[in-house]
Backbone as a printed PyTorch tensor [residue, N CA C, xyz], in Angstrom:
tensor([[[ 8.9170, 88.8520, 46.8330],
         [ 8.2990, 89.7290, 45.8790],
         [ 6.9320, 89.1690, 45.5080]],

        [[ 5.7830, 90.2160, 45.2000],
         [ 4.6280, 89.7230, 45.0480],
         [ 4.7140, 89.0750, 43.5490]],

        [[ 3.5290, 88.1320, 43.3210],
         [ 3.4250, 87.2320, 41.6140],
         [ 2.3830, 87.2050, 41.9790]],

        [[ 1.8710, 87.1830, 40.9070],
         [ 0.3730, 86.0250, 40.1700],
         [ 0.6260, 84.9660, 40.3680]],

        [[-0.0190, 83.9650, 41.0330],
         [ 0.2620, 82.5440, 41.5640],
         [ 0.1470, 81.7200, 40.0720]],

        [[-0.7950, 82.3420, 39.2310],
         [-0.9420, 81.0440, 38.2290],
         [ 0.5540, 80.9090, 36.9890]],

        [[ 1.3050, 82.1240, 37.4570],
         [ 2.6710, 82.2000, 36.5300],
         [ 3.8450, 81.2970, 37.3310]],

        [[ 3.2840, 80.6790, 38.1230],
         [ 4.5330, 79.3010, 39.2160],
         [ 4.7910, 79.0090, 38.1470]],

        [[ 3.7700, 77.7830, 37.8080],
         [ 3.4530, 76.7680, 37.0140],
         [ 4.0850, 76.4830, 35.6140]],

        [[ 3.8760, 78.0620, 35.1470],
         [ 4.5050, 78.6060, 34.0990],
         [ 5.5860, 78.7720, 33.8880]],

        [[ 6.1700, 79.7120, 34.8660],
         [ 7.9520, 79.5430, 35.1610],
         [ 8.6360, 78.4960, 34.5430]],

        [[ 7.8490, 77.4930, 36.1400],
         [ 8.6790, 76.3070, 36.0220],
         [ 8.8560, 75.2710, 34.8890]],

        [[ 8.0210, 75.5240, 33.7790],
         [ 7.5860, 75.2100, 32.8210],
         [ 9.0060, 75.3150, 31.6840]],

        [[ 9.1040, 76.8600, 31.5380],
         [ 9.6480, 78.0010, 30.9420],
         [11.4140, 77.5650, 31.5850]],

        [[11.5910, 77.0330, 32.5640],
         [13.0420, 76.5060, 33.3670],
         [13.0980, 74.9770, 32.8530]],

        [[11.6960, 74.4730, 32.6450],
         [12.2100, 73.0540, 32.1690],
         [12.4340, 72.5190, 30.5920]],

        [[12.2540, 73.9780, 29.8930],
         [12.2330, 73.9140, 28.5720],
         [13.0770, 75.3230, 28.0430]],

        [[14.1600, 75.3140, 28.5090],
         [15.4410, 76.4670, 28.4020],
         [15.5210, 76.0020, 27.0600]],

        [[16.5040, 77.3220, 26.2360],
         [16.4740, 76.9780, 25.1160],
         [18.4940, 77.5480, 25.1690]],

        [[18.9730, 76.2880, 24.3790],
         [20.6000, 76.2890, 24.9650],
         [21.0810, 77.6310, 25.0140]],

        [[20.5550, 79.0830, 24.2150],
         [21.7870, 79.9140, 25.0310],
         [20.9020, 80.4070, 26.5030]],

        [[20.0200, 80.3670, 26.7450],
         [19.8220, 80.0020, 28.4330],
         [20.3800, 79.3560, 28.6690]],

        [[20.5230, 77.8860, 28.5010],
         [21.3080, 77.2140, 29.4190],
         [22.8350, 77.6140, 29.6670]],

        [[23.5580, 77.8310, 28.4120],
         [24.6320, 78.6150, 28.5870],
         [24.7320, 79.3610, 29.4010]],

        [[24.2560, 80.3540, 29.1850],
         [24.2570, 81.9090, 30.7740],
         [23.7320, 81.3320, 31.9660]],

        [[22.6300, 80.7290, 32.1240],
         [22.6700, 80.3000, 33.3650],
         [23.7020, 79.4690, 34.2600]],

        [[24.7170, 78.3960, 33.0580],
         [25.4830, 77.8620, 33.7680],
         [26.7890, 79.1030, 34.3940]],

        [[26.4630, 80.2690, 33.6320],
         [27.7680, 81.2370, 33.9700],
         [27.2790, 82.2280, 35.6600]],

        [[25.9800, 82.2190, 35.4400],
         [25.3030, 83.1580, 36.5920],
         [24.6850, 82.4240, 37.7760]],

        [[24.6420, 80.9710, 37.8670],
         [24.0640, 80.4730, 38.7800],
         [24.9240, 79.9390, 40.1080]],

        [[24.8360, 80.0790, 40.8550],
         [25.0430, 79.6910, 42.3680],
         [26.2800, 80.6070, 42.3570]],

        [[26.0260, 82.4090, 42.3990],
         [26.9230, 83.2470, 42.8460],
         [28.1870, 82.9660, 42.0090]],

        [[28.6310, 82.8570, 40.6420],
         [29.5400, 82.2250, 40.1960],
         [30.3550, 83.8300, 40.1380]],

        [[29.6230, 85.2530, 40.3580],
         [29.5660, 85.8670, 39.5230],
         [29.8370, 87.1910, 40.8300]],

        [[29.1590, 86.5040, 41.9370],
         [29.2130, 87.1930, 43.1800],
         [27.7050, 87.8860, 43.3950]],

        [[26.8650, 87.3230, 42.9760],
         [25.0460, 88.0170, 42.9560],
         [24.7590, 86.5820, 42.7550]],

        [[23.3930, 86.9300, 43.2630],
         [22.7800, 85.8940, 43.4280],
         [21.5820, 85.9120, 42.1580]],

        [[21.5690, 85.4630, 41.1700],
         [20.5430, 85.2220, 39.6360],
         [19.6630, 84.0020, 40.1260]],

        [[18.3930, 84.7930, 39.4560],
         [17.1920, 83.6520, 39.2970],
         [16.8540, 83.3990, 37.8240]],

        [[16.2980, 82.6150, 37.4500],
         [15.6780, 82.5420, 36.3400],
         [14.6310, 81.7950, 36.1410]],

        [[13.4150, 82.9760, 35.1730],
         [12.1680, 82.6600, 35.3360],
         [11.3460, 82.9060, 36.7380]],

        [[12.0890, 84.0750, 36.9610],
         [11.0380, 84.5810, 38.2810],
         [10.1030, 85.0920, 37.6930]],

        [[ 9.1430, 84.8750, 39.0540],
         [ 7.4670, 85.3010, 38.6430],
         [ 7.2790, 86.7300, 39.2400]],

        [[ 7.2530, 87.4390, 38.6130],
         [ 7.5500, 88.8010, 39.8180],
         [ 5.9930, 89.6280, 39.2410]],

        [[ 5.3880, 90.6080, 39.8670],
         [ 3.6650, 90.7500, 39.4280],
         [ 3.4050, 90.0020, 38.1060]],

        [[ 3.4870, 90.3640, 37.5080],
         [ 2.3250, 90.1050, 36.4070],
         [ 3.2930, 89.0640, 35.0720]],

        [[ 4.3940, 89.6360, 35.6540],
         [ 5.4060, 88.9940, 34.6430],
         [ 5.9560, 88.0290, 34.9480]],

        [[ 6.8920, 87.4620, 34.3000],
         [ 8.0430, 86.2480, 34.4140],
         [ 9.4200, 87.1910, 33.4910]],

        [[10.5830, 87.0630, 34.2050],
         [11.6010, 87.8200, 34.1540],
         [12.7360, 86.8960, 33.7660]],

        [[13.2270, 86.7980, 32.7930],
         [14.1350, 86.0400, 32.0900],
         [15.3460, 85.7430, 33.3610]],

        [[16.1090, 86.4460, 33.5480],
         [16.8210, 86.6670, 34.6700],
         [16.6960, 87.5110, 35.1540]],

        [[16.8600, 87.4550, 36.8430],
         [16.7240, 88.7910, 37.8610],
         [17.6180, 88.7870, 38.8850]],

        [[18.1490, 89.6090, 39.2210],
         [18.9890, 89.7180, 40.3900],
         [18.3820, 90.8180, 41.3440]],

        [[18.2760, 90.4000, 42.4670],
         [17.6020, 91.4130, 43.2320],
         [19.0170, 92.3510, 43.9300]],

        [[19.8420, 91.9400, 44.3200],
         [21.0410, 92.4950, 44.9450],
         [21.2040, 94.2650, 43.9470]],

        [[21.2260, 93.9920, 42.8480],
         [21.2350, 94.9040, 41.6150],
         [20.5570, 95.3420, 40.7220]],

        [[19.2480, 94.7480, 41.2660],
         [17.8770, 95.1580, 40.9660],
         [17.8560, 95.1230, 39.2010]],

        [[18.4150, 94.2620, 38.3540],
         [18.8420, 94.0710, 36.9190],
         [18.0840, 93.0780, 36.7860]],

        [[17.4980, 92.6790, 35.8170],
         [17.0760, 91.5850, 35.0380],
         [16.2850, 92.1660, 33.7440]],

        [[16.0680, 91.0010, 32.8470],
         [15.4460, 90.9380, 31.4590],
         [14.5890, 90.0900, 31.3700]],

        [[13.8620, 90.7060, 30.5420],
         [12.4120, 89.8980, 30.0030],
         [12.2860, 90.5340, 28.4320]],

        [[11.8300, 89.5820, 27.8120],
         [11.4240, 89.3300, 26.8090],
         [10.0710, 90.7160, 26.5950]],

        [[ 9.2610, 90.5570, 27.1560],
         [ 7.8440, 91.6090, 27.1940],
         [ 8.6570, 93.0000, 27.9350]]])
């Protein structure tokens, strides 16, 4: 999927400074626990997407 390159940085930023009920849900949605595959803090155009699943085309953001 296309991004703005300068929102990497940011992401990864935004993944290294989760705030615990992220960390919570992510420990429930990560590595297919769930049967989909979840990202978090994708950079997708212009935005950054709290969680996204592309399989189900679902995710949340804040904006």
């Amino acid at each position: 999927m296309p991004y703005t390159p300068n929102l990497k940085a940011l992401a990864r930023d935004l993944r290294n400074h989760a705030t615990k009920v992220e960390i919570i849900l992510w420990t429930k949605l990560k590595g297919k626990r769930i049967g989909y595959d979840f990202h978090i803090q994708k950079p997708v155009d212009n935005y950054i997407l709290d969680f996204f699943c592309h399989e189900l085309m679902l995710y949340h953001s804040l904006l």
